[in-house]
C-alpha positions in Angstrom: 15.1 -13.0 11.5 13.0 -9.9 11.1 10.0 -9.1 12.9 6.7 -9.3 10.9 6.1 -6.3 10.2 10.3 -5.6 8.6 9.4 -8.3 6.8 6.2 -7.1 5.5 7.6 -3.9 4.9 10.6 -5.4 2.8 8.3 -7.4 1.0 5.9 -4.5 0.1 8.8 -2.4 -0.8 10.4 -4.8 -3.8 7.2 -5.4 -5.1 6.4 -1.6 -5.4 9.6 -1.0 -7.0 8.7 -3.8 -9.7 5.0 -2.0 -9.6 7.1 1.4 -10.8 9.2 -0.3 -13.2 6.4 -2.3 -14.9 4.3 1.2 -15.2 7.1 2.9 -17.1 7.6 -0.3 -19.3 3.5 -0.3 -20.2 3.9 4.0 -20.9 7.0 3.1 -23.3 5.3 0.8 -25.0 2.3 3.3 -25.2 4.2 6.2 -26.3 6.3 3.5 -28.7 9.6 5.1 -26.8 12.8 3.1 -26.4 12.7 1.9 -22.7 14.9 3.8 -20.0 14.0 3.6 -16.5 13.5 6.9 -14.9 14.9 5.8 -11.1 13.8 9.2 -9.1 9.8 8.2 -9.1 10.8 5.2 -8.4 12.4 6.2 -5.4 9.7 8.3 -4.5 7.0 5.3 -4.5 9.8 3.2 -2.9 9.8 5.6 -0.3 6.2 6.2 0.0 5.8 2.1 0.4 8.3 2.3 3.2 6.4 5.1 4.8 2.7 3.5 4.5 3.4 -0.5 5.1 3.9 -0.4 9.1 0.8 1.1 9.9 -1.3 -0.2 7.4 0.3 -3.7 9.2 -0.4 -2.1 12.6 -4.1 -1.4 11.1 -4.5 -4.8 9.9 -3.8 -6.1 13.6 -5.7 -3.8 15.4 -8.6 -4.9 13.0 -8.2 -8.6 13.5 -8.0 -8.6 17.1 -10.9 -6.1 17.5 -13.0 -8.6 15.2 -11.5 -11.8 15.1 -12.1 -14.2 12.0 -12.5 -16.9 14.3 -12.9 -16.1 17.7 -12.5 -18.7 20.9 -16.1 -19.6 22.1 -16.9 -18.5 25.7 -16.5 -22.1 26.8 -14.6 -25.0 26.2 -15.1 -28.7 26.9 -13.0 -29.5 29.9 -13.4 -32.7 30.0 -9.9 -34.6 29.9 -8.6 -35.3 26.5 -11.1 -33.7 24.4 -10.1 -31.6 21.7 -11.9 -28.4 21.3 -13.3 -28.2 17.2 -12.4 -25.1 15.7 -13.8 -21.8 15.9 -16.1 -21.3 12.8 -15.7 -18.2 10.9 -17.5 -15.2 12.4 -20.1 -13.7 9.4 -20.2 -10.6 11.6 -16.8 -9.6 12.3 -16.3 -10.3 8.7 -18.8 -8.0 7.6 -17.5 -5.6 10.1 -13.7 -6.1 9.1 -14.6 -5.6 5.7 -16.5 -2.1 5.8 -14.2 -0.8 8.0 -11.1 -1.6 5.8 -13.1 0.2 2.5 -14.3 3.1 4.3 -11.9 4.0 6.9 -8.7 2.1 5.7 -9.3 2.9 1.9 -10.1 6.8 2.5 -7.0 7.5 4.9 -4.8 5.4 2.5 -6.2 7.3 -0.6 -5.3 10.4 1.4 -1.9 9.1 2.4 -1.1 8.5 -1.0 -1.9 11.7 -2.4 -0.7 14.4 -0.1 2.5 11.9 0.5 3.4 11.7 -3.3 2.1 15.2 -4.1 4.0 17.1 -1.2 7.4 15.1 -2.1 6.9 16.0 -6.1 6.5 19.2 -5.0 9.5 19.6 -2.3 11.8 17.7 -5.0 11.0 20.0 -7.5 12.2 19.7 -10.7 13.9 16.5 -10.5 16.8 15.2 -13.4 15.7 12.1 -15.2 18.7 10.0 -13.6 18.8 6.2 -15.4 21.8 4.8 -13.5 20.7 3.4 -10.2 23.3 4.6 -7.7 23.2 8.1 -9.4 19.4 8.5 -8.4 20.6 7.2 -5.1 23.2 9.5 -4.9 20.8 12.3 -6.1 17.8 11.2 -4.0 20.0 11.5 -0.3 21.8 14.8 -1.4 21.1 17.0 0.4 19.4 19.9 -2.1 17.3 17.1 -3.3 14.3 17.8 -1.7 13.2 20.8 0.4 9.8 21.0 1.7 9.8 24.6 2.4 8.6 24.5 -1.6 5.6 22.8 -0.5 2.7 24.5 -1.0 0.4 22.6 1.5 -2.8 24.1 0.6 -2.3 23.6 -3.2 -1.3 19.7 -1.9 -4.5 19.3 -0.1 -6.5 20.6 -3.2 -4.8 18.4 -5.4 -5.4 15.5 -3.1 -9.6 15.9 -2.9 -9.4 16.4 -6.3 -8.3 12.8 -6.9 -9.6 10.9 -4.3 -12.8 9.8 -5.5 -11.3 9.2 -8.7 -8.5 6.9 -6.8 -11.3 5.7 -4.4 -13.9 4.1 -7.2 -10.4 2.7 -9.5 -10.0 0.8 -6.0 -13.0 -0.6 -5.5 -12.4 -2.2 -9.1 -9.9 -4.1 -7.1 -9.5 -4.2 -3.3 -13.1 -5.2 -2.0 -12.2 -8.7 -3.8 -8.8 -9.0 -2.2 -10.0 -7.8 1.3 -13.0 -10.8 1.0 -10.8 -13.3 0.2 -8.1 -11.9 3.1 -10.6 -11.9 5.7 -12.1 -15.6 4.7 -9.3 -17.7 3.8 -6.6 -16.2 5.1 -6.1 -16.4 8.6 -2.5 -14.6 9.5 -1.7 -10.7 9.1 1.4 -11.7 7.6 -0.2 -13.9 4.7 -3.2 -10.9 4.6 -0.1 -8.8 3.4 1.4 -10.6 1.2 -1.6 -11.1 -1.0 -2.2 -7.5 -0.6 1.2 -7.1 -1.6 1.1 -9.1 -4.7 -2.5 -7.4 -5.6 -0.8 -4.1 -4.8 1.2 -5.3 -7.9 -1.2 -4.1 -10.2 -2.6 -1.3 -8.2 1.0 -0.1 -8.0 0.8 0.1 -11.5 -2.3 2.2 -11.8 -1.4 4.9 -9.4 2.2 5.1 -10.8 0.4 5.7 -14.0 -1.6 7.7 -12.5 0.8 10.2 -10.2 3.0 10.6 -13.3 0.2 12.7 -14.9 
C-alpha cells in the first residue's frame, strides 16, 4: 500500500490531468472547434502536479502539528476507567492555520506555479500539437524535448510577478472557503487533500486556461 503522501500525490495527479482535459473541452467549445486533445500541456501540468503535491503534503503536516485542530489538554483524568472527552476545536490555531496557508502557502504556491510552468514552456520550446497519447509520451521523455539552457530566467521571473496578483485574488475566489472547511471539519492531512484535490478540479481548470494564454 502506498504511503500517504504516493497516494496523495497519485490522487492529485489524475485529477489534474482531468483539470487539463476539461480546460481544453470548455476552450473548444468557446472557439466552437471540433475537440482534439492537445496531450503536451497536459503533460506539463501533470508534471508540475507531481512536482508541487509532496511538499504542499509535507506543508500541510508541518502546519497541523505546529497548530493542532484539536490539541490534547495538559491533563487528563487519571482516574481508572474514565474516558477522556474530546479535545474541542482550537479557534486560535484555526485562525492561525488559516492565515498562514493564504499568505505563506498561497504566495509560494502562486510562485511555484508560475516560474515552474513558465520555465518548462520556455525550455520545451516550440512544442508539436501531439493528440495520440503515447506519442506525447514518447515526445515528452525524448531527449531534445526540453532543454533549459533556453530558459531565460530573468524573463521567467518577470513573467511570474506579473501574474501573481492576478493568480493570487482568482484564488481567493476559491481557496479561503476550502481551507475553512479543511481546518474545521476535516481532521486528517490525507482527507485535507483530497478535498483540495477535488477543489483543485476547478482551479485546475482556471490556471490551465489561464497558462495557455
Amino acid at each position: 500500500m502506498p504511503s500517504p503522501i504516493v497516494a496523495a500525490t497519485i490522487q492529485s495527479a489524475a485529477l489534474g490531468v482531468l483539470s487539463s482535459i476539461l480546460a481544453q473541452c470548455i476552450t473548444a467549445y468557446r472557439q466552437k472547434d471540433p475537440l482534439s486533445i492537445d496531450w503536451i500541456p497536459v503533460l506539463q501540468y501533470l508534471l508540475f502536479i507531481i512536482v508541487s503535491t509532496p511538499p504542499n503534503f509535507l506543508w500541510q503536516e508541518l502546519i497541523e502539528a505546529s497548530f493542532p485542530s484539536h490539541p490534547e489538554p495538559a491533563a487528563r483524568s487519571k482516574q481508572t476507567g474514565d474516558k477522556a472527552p474530546p479535545a474541542p476545536l482550537s479557534t486560535r490555531n484555526t485562525a492561525i492555520k488559516f492565515l498562514l496557508d493564504q499568505t505563506v502557502g498561497a504566495a509560494v504556491n502562486t510562485l511555484l506555479f508560475s516560474t515552474f510552468t513558465r520555465s518548462l514552456r520556455m525550455a520545451s520550446g516550440h512544442a508539436p500539437r501531439v493528440t495520440n497519447v503515447s506519442k506525447a509520451v514518447s515526445y515528452w521523455v525524448s531527449p531534445d524535448a526540453v532543454d533549459f539552457s533556453r530558459v531565460d530566467f530573468d524573463a521567467v521571473w518577470a513573467e511570474a510577478k506579473e501574474e501573481f496578483w492576478p493568480l493570487i485574488l482568482a484564488g481567493y475566489k476559491l481557496w479561503p472557503v476550502i481551507s475553512l472547511v479543511n481546518f474545521t471539519l476535516v481532521k486528517s492531512v490525507q482527507g485535507r487533500n483530497l478535498l483540495g484535490a477535488l477543489a483543485g478540479v476547478i482551479w485546475g481548470v482556471y490556471i490551465c486556461l489561464f497558462a495557455a494564454h
